[in-house]
C-alpha positions, 0 to 999 in steps of 0.5 A: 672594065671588061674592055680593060681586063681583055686588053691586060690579058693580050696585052702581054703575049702581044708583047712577047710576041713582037719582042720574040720576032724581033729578037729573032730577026736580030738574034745574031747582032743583039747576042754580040751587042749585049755579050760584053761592056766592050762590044756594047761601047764600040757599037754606041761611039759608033753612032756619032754624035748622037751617041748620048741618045742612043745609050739612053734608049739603050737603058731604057730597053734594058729595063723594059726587057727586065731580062738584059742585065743592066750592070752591063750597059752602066758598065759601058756608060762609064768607058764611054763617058766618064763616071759623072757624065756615064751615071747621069744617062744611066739614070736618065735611061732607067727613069725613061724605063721604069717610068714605062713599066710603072705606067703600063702596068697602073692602065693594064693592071693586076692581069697583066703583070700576072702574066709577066711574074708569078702571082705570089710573087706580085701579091708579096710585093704588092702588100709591101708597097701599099704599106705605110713605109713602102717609101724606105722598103723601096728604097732599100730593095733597089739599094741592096745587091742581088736582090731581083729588081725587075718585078718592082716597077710593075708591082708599084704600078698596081701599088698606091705609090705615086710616079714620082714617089716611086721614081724618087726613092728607087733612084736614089737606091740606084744611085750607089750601084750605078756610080760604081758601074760608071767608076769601073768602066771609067778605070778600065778606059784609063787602064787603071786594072788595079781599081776596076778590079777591086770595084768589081771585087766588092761588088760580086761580094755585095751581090753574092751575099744579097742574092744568098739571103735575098728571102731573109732580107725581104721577110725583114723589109714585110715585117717592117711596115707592120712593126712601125704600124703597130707602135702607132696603134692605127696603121693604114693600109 
């Protein structure tokens, strides 16, 4: 237990480390890479005939370095490989990188996630996927816009939530966001602005008003395992 609390403890500023230098040595290429769908897109067709693996590896590194927007990537998915084919590699990208984080923080455990999130905000968290409903919070916090994801793949790690429960339910709340993603870049390589546009529209509302009432909604989805616990009379935790 010693060797494993030790090894939580490095694990992150050797992570932190190996990504800074590596981010420096590349700091040119990956700010023009991630600047936009469009420099993004090209440099994937780039890569040929492999171009589907790379823009997997591509989902799955945005999720592990949770500070790379992801709509970009779902965004440049869609240009490159049409709204079904683009959100099937989106979804499989992300799998890939969540798996990774749930997996790593389950064998590293509460010190290292520590390190990556401020504590009370793990502890939050925490206590809503060791609860009975965590299935439907879960599945509500990925589904809902605005709402800061990048912490729920680690804490779930730490939670008794199993792999596949997890990956179940937060795909599914995924699924919506990406498809309209993979729709917008798809109407923008068939120069349909109209339609883009109007998907880009609605989805700057939805996120503007998940990030506004981001506190409120998460108080609502807290409360929620409790009230559901307390018309059983004996909830677990």
């Amino acid at each position: 237990m010693k060797a494993r609390k030790v090894l939580s403890l490095l694990a992150f500023p050797c992570l932190f480390l190996a990504l800074l230098v590596v981010a420096f040595v590349l700091r040119s290429q990956l700010l023009s890479l991630f600047s936009s769908p469009q420099t993004l897109r090209e440099w994937i067709r780039g890569t040929g005939v492999v171009a589907p693996l790379v823009f997997v590896a591509v989902q799955a590194f945005q999720v592990v370095v949770f500070f790379i927007p992801g709509e970009i990537p779902q965004v440049a998915g869609g240009y490159l490989f049409g709204l079904w084919k683009g959100t099937f590699l989106s979804l499989a990208g992300i799998t890939l990188g969540a798996t990774f984080n749930f997996v790593i923080s389950r064998a590293l455990g509460v010190p290292f996630v520590n390190a990556l999130f401020k504590q009370k905000n793990v502890e939050r968290t925490r206590k809503i996927a060791n609860s009975q409903k965590a299935r439907v919070s879960f599945f509500l916090f990925f589904l809902i816009p605005g709402i800061p994801k990048d912490i729920l793949c680690y804490v779930a790690g730490l939670s008794i939530m199993k792999l596949h429960v997890f990956l179940l339910f937060s795909t599914l709340g995924r699924i919506p966001g990406i498809l309209g993603s993979a729709l917008m870049g798809d109407a923008a390589a068939d120069r349909r602005w109209i339609l883009a546009g109007t998907i880009l529209f609605v989805a700057a509302v939805l996120f503007v008003l998940g990030f506004l009432f981001r506190e409120r909604i998460q108080r609502v989805l807290e409360r929620l395992p409790r009230r559901r616990s307390g018309k059983r009379g004996t909830g677990k935790t």
